[in-house]
C-alpha positions in Angstrom: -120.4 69.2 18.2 -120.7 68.5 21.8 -121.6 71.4 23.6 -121.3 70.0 27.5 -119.3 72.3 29.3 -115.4 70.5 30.5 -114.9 71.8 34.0 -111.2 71.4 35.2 -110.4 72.3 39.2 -107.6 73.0 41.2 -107.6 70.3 44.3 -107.0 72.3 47.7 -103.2 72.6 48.2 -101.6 70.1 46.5 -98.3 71.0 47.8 -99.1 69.8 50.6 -99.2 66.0 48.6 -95.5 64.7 49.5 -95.7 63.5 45.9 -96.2 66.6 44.5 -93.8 69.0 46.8 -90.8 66.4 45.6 -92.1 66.8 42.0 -92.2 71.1 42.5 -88.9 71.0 43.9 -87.5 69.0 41.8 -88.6 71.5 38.6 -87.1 74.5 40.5 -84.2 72.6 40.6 -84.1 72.0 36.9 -84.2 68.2 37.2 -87.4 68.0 35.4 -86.7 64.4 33.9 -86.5 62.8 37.2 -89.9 65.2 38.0 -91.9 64.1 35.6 -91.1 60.2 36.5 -91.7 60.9 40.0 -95.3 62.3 38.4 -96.0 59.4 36.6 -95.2 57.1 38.6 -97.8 58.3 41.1 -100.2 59.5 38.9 -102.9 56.8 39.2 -103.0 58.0 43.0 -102.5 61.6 42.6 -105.6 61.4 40.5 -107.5 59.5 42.8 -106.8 61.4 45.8 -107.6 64.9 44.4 -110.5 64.1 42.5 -110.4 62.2 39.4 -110.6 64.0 35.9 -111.5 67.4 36.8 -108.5 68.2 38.7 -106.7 66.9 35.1 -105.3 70.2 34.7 -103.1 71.2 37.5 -101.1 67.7 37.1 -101.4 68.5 33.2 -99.6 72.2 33.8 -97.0 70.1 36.2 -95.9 68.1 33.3 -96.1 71.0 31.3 -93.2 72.8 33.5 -91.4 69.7 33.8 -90.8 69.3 29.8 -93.0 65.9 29.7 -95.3 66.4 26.7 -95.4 63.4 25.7 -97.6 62.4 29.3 -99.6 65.3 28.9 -100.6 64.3 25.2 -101.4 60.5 26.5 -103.4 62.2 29.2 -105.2 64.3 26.8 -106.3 61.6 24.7 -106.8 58.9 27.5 -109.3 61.7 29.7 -110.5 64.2 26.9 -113.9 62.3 25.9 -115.9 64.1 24.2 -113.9 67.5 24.6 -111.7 67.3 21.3 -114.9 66.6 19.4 -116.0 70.1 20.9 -114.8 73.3 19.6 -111.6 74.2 21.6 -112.8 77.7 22.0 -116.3 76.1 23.9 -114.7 76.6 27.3 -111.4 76.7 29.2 -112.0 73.4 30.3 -112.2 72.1 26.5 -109.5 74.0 25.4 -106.8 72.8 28.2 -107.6 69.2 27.0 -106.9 70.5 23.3 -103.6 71.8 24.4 -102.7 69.1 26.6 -103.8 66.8 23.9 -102.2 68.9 21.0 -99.3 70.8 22.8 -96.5 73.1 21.8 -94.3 70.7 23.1 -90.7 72.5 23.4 -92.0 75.8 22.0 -88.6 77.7 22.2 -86.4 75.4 20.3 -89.2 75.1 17.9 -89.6 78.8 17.1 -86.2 79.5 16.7 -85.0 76.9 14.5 -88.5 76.1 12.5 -88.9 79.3 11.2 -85.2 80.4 10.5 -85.1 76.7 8.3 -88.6 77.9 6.3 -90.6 75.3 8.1 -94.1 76.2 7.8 -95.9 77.6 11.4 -96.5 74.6 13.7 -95.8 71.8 11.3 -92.8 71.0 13.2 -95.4 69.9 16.5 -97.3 68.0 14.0 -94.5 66.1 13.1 -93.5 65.4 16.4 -96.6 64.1 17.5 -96.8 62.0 14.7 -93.6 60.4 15.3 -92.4 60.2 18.2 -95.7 61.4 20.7 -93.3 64.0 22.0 -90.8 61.6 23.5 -87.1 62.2 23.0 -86.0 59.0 23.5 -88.1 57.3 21.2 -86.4 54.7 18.5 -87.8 53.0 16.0 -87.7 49.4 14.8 -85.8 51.3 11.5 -83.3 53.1 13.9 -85.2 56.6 13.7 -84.5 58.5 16.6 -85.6 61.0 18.9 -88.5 64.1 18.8 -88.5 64.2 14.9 -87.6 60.2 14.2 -84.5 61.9 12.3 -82.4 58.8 10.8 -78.7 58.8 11.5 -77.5 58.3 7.9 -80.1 61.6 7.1 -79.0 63.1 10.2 -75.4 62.8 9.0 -75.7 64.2 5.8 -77.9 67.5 6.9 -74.8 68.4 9.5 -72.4 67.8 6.8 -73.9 70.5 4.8 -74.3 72.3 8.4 -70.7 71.9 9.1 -72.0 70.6 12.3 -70.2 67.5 14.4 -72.9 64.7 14.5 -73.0 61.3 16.3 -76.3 59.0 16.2 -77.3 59.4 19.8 -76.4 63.0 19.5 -80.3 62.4 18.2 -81.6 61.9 21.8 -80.7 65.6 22.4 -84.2 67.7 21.7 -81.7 70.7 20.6 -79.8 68.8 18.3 -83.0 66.7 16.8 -85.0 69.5 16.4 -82.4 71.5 14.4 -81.3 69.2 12.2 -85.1 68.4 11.7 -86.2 71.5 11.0 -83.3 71.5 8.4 -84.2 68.7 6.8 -88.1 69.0 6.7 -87.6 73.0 5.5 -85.8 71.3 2.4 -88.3 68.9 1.8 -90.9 72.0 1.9 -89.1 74.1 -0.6 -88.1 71.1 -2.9 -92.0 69.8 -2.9 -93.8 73.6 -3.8 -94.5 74.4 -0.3 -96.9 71.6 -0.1 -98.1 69.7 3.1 -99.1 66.6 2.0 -95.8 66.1 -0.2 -93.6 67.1 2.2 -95.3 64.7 5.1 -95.2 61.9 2.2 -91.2 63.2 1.2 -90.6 62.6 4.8 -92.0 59.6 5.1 -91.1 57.4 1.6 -88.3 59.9 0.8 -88.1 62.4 -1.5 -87.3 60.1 -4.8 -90.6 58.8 -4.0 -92.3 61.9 -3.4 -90.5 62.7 -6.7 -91.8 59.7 -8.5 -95.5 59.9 -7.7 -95.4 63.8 -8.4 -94.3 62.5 -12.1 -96.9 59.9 -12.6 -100.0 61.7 -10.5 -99.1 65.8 -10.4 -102.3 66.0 -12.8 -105.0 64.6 -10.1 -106.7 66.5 -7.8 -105.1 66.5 -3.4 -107.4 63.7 -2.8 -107.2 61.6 -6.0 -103.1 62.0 -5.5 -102.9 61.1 -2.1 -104.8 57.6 -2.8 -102.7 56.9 -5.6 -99.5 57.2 -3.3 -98.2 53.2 -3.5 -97.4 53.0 -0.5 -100.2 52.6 2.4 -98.3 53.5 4.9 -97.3 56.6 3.4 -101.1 57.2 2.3 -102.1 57.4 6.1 -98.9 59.0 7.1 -100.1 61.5 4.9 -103.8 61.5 5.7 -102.9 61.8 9.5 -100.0 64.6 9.3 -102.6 66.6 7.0 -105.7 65.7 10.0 -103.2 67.1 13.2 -101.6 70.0 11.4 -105.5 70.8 10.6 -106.0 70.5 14.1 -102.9 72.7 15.2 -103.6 75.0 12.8 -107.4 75.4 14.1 -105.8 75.9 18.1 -103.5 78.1 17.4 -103.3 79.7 14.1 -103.9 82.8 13.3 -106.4 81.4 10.4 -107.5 77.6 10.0 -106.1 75.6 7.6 -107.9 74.5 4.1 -106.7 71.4 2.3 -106.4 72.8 -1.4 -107.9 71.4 -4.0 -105.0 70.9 -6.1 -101.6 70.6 -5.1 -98.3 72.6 -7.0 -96.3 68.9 -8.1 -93.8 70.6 -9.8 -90.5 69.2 -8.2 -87.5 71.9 -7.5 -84.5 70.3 -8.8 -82.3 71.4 -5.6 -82.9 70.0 -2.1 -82.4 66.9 -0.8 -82.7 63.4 -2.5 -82.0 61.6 0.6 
């Protein structure tokens, strides 16, 4: 691994930037949308006046405040370099490209309704970024929509059983998309034995897929399963949710994650099959 140390600065009062000031009062006035545009819209400069890539992380920690994850994880990746081929705990430098790159992008809503839905720790942010890149406006060409790319018609049904009112653009809302997707991925979890890679692949093909290739291949080992998954785009769906979480796991949890050798195929009979 790389072991050239990532040195991040703080540019000599920023505030003093017209461009930043509007963007700092804009966050303390809780408009944090229309801060983060006025960010990126400037960015380029911002960078350019205060010093390129090593003063990354004071406009990273702006974006952070104004609720725009999804620029600080297209920063990350566009500036980190080398850095997330280093070990995050190299240097403080390293590790605020990791975090930008791989952030707990809305951390409250995703602690309270992940765990309370059985959603294993931080597999909800590896979702997200897998989806949608942290944007809450996203859509897909298959109407998915939102943080989670939750589906209206799947969206629909989890509220029913909620007792929740639902509409489609409701989906746009981080509350709402993060609740009903932590709902709905929590299900998948318990239905597929509390397995990563068949919940990612349940999520993706849908669970009577998941269902169906647990039939035919629950005998192979993780790797020999995952190829034999028919679809390709749920093989790299797979391969990439299992790489992140990895990843997330290795930033911030308490132990890093092991892909197991063989995975428990056995299929719950409750939870969804939508």
């Amino acid at each position: 691994m790389p072991t050239k140390k990532v040195t991040l600065e703080t540019p000599p009062n920023p505030l003093r930037d017209p461009v930043v000031a509007r963007a700092t009062e804009l966050i303390a006035a809780g408009m944090n949308v229309e801060a983060g545009e006025e960010l990126e819209k400037s960015e380029k400069d911002l960078l350019k006046r205060f010093g390129g890539q090593k003063s990354l992380g004071w406009l990273l920690d702006l974006y952070r405040r104004a609720g725009n994850f999804g620029r600080t994880y297209r920063l990350g990746e566009a500036y980190a370099g080398g850095a997330l081929a280093a070990d995050p705990r190299a240097d403080a430098g390293t590790r605020a490209l990791w975090e930008a790159a791989f952030p707990r992008a809305y951390e409250a809503m995703v602690e309270k309704y992940g765990q309370a839905a059985g959603n294993p720790d931080l597999f909800l942010y590896t979702i997200m970024r897998k989806e949608s890149g942290y944007n809450p406006h996203d859509v897909s060409y298959a109407d998915a929509r939102g943080l989670l790319q939750m589906i209206p018609p799947t969206s629909k049904q989890v509220a029913v059983a909620a007792k929740e009112p639902f509409q489609p653009d409701m989906l746009y809302d981080p509350d709402v998309n993060i609740r009903l997707g932590a709902m709905y991925i929590g299900s998948l979890y318990r239905k597929f034995g509390n397995e990563i890679q068949l919940t990612a692949g349940a999520y993706n093909a849908g669970p009577r897929a998941m269902t169906r290739w647990c039939e035919q291949h629950g005998k192979h080992p993780t790797d020999e399963f995952v190829e034999l998954i028919a679809f390709a785009q749920t093989r790299e769906y797979v391969k990439r949710v299992t790489s992140i979480y990895a990843k997330y796991r290795y930033l911030y949890g308490a132990t890093p994650y092991e892909i197991p050798l063989t995975l428990t195929t056995t299929v719950a009979k409750t939870g969804p099959d939508y």
